[in-house]
N, CA, C and O atoms as a CHARMM CRD file, in Angstrom:
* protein
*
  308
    1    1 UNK  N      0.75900  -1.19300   0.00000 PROA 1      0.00000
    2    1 UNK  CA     0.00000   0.00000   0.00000 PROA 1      0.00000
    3    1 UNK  C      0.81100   1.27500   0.00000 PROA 1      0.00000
    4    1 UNK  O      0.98000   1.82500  -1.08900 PROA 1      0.00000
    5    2 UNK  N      1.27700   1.75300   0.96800 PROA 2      0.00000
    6    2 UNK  CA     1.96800   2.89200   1.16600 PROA 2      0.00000
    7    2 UNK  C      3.08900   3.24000   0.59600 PROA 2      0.00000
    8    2 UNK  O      3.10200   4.38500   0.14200 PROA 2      0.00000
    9    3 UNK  N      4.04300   2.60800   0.47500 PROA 3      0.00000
   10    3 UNK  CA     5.63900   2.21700  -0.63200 PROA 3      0.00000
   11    3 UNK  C      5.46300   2.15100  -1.97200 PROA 3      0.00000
   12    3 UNK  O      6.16900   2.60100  -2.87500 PROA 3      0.00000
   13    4 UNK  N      4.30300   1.45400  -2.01400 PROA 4      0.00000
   14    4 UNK  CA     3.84700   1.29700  -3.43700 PROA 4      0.00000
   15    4 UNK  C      3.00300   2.91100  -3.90500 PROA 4      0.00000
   16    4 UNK  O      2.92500   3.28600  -5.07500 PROA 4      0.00000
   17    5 UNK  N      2.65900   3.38500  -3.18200 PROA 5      0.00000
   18    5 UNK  CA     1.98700   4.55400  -3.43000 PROA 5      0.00000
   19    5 UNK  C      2.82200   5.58600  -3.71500 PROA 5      0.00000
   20    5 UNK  O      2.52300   6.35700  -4.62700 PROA 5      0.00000
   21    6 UNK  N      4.19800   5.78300  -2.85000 PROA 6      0.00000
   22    6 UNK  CA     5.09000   6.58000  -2.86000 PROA 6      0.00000
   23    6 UNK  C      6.14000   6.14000  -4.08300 PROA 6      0.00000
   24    6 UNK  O      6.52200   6.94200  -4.93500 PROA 6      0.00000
   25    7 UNK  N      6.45800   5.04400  -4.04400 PROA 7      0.00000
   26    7 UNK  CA     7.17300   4.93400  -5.39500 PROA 7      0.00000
   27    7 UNK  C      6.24800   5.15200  -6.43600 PROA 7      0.00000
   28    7 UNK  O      6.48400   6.20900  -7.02100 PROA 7      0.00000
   29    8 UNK  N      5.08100   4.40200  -6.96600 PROA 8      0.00000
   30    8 UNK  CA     4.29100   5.20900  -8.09300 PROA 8      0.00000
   31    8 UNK  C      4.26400   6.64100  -8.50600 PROA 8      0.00000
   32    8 UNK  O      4.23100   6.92900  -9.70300 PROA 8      0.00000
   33    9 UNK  N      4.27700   7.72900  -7.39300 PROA 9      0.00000
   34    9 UNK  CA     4.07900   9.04900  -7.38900 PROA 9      0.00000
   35    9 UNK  C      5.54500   9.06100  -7.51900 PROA 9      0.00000
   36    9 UNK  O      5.64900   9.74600  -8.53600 PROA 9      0.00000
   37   10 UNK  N      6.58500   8.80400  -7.22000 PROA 10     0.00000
   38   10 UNK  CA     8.26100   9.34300  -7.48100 PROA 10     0.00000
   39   10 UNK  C      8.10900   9.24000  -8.73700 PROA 10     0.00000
   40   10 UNK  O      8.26400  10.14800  -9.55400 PROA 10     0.00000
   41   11 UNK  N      7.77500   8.04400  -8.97000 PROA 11     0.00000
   42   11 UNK  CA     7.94400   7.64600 -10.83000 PROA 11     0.00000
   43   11 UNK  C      6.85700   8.42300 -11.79800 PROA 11     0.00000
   44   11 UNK  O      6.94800   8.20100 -13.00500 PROA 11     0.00000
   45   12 UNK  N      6.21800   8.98400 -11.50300 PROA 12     0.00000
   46   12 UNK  CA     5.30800   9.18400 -12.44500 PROA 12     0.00000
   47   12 UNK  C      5.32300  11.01300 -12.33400 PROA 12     0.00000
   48   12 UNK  O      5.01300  11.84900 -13.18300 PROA 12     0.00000
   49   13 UNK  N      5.80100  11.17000 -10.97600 PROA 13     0.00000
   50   13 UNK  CA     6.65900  12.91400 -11.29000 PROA 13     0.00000
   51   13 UNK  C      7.66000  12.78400 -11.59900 PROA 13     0.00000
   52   13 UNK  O      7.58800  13.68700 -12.43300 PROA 13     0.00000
   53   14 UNK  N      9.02100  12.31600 -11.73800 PROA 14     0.00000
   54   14 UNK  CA     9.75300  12.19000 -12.65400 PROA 14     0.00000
   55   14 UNK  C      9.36000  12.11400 -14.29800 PROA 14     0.00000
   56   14 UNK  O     10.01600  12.81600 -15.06800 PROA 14     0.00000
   57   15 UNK  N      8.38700  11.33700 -14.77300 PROA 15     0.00000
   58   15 UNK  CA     8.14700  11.14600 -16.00900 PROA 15     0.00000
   59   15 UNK  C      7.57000  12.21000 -16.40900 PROA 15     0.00000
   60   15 UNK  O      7.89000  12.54600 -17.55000 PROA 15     0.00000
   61   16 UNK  N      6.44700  13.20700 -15.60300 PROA 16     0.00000
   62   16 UNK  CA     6.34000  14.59400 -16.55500 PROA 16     0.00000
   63   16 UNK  C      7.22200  15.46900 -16.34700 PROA 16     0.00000
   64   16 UNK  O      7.09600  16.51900 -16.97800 PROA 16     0.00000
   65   17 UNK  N      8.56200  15.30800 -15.26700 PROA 17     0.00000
   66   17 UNK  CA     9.49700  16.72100 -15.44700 PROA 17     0.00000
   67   17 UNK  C      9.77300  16.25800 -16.56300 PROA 17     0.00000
   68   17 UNK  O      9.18200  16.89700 -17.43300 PROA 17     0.00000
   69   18 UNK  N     10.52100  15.28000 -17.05000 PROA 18     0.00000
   70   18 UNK  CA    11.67700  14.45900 -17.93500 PROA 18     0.00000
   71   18 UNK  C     10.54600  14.93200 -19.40600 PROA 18     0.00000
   72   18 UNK  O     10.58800  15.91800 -20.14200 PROA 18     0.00000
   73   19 UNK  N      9.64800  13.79100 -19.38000 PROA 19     0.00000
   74   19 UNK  CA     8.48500  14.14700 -20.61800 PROA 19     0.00000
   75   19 UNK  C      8.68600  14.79400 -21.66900 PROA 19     0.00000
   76   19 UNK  O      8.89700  14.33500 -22.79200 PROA 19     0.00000
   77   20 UNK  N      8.57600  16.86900 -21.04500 PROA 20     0.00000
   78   20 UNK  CA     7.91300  17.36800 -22.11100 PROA 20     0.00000
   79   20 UNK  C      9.76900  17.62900 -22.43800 PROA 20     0.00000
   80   20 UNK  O      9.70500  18.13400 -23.55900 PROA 20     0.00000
   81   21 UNK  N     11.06500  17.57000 -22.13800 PROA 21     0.00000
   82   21 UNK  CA    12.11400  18.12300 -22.34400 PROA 21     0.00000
   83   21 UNK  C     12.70700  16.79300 -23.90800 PROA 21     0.00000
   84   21 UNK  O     13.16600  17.05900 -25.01900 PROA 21     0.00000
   85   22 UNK  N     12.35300  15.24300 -23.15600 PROA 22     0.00000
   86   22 UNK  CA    13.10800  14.45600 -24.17200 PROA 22     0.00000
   87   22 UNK  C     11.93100  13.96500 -25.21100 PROA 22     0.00000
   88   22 UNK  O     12.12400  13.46100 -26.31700 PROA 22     0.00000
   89   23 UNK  N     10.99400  14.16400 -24.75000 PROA 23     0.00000
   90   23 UNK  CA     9.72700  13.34600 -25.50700 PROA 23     0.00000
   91   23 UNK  C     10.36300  11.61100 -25.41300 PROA 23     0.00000
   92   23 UNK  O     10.55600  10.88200 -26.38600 PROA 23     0.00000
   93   24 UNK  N     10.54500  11.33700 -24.27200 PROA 24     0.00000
   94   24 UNK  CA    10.55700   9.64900 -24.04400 PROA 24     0.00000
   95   24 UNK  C      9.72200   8.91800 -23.40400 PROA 24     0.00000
   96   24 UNK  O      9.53600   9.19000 -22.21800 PROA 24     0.00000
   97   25 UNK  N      9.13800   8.01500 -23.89600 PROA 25     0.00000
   98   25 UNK  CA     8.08000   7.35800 -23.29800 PROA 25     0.00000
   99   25 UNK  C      8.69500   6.63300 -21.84300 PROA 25     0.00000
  100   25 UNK  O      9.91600   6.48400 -21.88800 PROA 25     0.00000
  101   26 UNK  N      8.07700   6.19100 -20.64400 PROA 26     0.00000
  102   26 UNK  CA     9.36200   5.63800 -20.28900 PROA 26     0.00000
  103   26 UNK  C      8.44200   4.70600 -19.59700 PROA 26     0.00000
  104   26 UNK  O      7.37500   5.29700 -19.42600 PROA 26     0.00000
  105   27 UNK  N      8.39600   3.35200 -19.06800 PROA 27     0.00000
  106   27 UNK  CA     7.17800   2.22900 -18.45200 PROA 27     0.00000
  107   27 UNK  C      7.87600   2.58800 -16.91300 PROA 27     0.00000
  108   27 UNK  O      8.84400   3.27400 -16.58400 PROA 27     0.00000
  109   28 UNK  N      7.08000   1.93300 -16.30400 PROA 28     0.00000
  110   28 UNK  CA     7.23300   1.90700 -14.63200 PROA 28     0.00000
  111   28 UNK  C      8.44400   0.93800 -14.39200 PROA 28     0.00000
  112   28 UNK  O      8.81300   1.09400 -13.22800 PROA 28     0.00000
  113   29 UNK  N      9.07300   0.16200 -14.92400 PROA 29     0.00000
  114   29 UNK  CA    10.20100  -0.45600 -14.90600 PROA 29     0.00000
  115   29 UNK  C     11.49900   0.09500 -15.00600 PROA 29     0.00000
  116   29 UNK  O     12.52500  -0.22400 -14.40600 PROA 29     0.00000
  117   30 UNK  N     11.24700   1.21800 -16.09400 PROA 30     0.00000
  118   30 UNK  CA    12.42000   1.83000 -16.56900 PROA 30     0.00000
  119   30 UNK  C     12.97600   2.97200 -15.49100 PROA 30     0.00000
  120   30 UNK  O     13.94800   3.67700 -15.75900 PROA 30     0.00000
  121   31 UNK  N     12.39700   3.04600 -14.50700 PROA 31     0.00000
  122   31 UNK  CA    13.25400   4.10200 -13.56900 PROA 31     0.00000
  123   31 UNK  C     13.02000   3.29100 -11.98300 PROA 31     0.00000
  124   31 UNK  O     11.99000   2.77200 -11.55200 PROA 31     0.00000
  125   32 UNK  N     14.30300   3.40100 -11.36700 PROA 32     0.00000
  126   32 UNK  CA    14.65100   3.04200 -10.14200 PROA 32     0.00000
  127   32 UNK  C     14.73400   4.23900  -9.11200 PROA 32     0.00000
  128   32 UNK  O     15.46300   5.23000  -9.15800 PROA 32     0.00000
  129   33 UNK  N     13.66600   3.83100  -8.04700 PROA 33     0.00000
  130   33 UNK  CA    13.33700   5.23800  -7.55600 PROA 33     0.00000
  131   33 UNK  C     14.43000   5.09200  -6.22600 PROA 33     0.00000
  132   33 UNK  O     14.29300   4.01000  -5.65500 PROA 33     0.00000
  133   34 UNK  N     15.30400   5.83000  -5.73500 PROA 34     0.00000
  134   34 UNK  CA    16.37600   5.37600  -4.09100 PROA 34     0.00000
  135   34 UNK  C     15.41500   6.59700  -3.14100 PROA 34     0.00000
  136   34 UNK  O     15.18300   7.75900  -3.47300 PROA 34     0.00000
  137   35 UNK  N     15.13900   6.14300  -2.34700 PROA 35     0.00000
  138   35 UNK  CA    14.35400   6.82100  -1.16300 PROA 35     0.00000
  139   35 UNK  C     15.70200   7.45800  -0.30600 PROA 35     0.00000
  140   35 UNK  O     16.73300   6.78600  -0.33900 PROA 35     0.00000
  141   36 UNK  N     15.70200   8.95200   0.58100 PROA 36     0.00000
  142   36 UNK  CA    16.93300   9.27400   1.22700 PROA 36     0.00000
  143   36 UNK  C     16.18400   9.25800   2.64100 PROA 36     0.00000
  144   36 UNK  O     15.27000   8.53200   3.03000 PROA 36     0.00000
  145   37 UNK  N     16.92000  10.37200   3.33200 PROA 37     0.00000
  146   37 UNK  CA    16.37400  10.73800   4.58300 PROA 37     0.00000
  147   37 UNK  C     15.84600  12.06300   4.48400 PROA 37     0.00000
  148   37 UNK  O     16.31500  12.89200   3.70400 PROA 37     0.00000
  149   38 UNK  N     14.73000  12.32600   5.37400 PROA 38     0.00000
  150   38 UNK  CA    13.88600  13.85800   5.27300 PROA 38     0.00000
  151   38 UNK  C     13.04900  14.03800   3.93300 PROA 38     0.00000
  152   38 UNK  O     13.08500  15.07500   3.27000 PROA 38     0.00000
  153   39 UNK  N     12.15900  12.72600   3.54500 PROA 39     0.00000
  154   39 UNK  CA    11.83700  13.12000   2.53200 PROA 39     0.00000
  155   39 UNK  C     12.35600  13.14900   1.17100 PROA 39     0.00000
  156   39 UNK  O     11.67000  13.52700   0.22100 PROA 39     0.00000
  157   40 UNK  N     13.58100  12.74600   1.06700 PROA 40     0.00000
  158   40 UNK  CA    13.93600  12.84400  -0.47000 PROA 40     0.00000
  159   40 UNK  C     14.38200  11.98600  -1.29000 PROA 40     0.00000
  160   40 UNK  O     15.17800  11.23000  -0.73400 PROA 40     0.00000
  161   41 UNK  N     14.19600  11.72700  -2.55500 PROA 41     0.00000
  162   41 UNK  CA    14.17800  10.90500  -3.37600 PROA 41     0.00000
  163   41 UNK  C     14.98700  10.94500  -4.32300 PROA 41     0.00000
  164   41 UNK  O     15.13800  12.05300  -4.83700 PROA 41     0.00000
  165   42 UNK  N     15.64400   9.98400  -4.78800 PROA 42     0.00000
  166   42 UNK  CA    16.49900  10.23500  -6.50200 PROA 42     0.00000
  167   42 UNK  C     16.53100   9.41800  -7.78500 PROA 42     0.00000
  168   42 UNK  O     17.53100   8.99000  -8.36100 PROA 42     0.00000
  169   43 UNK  N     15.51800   9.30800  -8.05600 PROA 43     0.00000
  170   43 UNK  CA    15.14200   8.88800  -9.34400 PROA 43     0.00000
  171   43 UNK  C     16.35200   8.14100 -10.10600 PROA 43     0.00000
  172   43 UNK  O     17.40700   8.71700  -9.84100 PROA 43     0.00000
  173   44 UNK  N     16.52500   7.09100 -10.93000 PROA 44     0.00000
  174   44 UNK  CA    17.59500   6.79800 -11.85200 PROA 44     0.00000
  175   44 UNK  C     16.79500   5.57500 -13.00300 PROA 44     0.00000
  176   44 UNK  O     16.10100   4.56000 -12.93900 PROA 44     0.00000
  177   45 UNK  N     17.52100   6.59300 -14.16800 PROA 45     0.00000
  178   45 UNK  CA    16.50000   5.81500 -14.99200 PROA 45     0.00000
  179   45 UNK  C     17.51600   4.54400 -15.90800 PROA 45     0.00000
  180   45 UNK  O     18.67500   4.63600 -16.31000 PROA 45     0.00000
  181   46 UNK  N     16.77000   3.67600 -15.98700 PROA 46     0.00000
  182   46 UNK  CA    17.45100   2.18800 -15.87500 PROA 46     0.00000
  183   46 UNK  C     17.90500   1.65300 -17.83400 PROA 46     0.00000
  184   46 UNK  O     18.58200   0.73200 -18.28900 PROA 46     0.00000
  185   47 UNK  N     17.17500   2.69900 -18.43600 PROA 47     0.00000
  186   47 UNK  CA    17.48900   2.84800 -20.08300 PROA 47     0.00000
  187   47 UNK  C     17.88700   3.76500 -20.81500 PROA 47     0.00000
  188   47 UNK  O     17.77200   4.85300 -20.25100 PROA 47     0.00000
  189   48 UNK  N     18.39600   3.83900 -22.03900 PROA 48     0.00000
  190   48 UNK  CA    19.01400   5.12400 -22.79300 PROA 48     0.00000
  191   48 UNK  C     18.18900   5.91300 -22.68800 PROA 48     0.00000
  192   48 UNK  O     17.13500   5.57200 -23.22600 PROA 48     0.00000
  193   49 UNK  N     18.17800   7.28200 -22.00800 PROA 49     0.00000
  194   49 UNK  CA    17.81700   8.89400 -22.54000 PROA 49     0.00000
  195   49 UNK  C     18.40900   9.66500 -24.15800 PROA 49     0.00000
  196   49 UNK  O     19.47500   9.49800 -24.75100 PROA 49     0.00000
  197   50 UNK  N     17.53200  10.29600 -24.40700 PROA 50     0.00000
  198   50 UNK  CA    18.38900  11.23000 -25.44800 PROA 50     0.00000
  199   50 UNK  C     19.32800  12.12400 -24.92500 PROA 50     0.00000
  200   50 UNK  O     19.05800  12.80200 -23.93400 PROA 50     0.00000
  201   51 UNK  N     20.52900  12.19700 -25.56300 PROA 51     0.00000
  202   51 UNK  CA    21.58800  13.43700 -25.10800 PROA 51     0.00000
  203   51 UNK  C     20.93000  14.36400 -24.65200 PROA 51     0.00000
  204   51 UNK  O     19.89800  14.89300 -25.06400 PROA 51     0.00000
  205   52 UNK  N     21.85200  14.64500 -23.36700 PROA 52     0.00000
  206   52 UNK  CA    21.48100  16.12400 -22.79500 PROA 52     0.00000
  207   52 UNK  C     20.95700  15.88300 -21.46300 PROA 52     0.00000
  208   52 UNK  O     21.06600  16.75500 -20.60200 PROA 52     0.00000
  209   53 UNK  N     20.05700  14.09400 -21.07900 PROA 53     0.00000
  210   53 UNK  CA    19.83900  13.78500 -20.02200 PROA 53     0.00000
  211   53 UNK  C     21.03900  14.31800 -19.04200 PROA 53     0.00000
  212   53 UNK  O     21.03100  15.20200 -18.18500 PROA 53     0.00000
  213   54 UNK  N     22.16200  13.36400 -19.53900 PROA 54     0.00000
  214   54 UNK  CA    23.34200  13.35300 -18.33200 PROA 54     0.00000
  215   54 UNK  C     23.88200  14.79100 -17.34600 PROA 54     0.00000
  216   54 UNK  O     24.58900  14.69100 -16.34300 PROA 54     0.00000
  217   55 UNK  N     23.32000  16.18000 -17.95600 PROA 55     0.00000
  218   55 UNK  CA    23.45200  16.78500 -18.00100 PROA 55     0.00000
  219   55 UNK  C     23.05200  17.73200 -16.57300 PROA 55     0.00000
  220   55 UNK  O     23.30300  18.73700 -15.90800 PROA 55     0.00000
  221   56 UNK  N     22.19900  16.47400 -16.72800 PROA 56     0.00000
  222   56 UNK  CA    20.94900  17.10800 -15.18600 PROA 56     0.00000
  223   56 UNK  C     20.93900  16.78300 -14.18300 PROA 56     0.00000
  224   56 UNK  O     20.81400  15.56500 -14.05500 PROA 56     0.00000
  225   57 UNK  N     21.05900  17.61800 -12.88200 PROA 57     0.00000
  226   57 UNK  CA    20.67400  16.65600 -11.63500 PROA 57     0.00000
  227   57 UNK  C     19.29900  16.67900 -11.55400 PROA 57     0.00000
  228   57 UNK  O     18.66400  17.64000 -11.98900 PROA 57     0.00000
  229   58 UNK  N     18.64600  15.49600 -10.92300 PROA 58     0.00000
  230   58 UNK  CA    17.63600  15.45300 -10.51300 PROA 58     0.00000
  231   58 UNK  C     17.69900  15.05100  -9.09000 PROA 58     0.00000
  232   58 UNK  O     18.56500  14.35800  -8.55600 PROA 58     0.00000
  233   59 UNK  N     16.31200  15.76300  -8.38300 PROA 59     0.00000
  234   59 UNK  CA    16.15300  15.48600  -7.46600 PROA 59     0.00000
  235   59 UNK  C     14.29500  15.58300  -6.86600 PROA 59     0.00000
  236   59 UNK  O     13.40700  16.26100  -7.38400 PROA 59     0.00000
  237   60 UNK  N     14.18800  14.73500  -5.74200 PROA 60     0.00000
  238   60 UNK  CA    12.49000  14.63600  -5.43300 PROA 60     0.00000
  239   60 UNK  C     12.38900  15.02300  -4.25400 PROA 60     0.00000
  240   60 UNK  O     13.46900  15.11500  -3.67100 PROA 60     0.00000
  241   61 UNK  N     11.51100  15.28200  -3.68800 PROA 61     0.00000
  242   61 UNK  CA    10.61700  15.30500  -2.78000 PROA 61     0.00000
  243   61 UNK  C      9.22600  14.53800  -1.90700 PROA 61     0.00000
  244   61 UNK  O      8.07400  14.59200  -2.33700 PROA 61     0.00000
  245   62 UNK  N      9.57100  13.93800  -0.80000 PROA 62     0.00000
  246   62 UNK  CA     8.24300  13.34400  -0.41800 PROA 62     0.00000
  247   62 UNK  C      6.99500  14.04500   0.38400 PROA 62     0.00000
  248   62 UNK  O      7.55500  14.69700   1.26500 PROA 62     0.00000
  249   63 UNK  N      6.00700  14.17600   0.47300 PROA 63     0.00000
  250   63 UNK  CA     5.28000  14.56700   1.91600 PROA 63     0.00000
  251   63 UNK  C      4.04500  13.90800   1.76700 PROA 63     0.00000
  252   63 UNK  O      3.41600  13.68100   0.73400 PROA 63     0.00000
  253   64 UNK  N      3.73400  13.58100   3.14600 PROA 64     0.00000
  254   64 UNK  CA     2.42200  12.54400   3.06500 PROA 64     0.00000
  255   64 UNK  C      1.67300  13.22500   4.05300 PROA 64     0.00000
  256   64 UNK  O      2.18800  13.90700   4.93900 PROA 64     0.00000
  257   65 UNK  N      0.53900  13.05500   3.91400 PROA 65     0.00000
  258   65 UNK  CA    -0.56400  13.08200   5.19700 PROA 65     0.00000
  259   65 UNK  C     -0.92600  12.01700   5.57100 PROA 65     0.00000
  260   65 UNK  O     -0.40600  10.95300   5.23500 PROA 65     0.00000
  261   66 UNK  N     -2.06000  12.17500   6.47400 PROA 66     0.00000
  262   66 UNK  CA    -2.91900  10.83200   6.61900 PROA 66     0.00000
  263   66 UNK  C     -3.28600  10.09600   5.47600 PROA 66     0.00000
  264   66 UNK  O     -3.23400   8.88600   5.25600 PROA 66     0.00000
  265   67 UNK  N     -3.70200  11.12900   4.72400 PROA 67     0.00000
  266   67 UNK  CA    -4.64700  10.35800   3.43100 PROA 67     0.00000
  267   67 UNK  C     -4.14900  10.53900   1.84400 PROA 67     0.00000
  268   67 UNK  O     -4.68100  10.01900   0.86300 PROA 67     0.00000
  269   68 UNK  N     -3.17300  11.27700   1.86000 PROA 68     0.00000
  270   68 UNK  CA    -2.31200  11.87600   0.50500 PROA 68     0.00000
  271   68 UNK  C     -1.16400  11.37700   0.47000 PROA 68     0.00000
  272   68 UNK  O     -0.72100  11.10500   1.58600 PROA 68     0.00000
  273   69 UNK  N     -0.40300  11.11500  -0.51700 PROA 69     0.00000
  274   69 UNK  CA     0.59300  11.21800  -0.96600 PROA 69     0.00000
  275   69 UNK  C      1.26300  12.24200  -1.86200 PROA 69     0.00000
  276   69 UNK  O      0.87200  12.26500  -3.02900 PROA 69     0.00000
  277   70 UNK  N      2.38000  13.24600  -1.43200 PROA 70     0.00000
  278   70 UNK  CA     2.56500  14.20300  -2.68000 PROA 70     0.00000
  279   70 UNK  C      3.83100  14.10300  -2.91100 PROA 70     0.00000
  280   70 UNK  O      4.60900  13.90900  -1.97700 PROA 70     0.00000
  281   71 UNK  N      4.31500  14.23500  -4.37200 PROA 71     0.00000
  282   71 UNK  CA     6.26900  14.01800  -4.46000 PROA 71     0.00000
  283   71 UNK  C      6.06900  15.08000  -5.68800 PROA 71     0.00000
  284   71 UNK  O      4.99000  15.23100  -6.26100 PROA 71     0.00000
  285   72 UNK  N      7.12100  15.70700  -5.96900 PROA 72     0.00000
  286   72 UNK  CA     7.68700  16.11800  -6.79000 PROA 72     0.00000
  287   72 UNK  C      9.42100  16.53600  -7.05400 PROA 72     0.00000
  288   72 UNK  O     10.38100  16.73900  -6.31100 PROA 72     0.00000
  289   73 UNK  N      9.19400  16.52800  -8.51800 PROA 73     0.00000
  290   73 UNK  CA    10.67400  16.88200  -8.94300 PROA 73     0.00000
  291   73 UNK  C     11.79100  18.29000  -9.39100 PROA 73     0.00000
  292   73 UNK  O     11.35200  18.94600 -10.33500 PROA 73     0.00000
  293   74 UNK  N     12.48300  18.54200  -9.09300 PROA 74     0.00000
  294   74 UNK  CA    13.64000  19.29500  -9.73800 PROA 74     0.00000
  295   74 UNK  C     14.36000  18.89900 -10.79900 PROA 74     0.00000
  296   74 UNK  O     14.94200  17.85400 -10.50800 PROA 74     0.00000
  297   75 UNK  N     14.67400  19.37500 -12.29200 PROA 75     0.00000
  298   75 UNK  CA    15.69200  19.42900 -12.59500 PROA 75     0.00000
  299   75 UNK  C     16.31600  20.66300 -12.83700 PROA 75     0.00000
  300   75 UNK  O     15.69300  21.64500 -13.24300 PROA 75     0.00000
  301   76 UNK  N     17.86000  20.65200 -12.54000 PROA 76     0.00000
  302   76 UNK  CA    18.61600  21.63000 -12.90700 PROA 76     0.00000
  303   76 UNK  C     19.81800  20.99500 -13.52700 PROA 76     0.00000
  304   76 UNK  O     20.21600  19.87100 -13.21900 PROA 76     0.00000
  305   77 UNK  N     20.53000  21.98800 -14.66200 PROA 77     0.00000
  306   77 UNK  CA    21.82200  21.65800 -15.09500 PROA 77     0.00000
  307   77 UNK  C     22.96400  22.54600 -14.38000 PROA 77     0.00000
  308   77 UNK  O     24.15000  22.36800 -14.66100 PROA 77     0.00000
């Protein structure tokens, strides 16, 4: 339930920062989400990007309530 909720939401805000920049489709397999401490997350995606990926850090965010789950992403070069 809950892990599974939070990794779904890492992965699936990663896929619209990434999205509109490479136009890559990417399945729920193709990115490995690493959970940190305080909330934060770091995405790594497990297949070829188009040039220009490598370029970027990424980074996430967790916060939950009782009843929500919310994550989102950064990229910067």
């Amino acid at each position: 339930g809950y892990w599974f909720t939070v990794f779904f939401s890492a992965k699936e805000s990663f896929y619209k920062a990434v999205f509109p920049l490479f136009r890559t489709h990417l399945e729920f397999q193709d990115v490995e989400v690493n959970v940190g401490s305080a909330g934060t997350f770091r995405p790594r995606v497990l297949v070829p990007l188009p040039s220009g990926y490598e370029r970027l850090s990424v980074r996430g965010k967790i916060a939950t309530s009782d009843t929500h789950v919310f994550t989102g992403v950064t990229l910067r070069e």
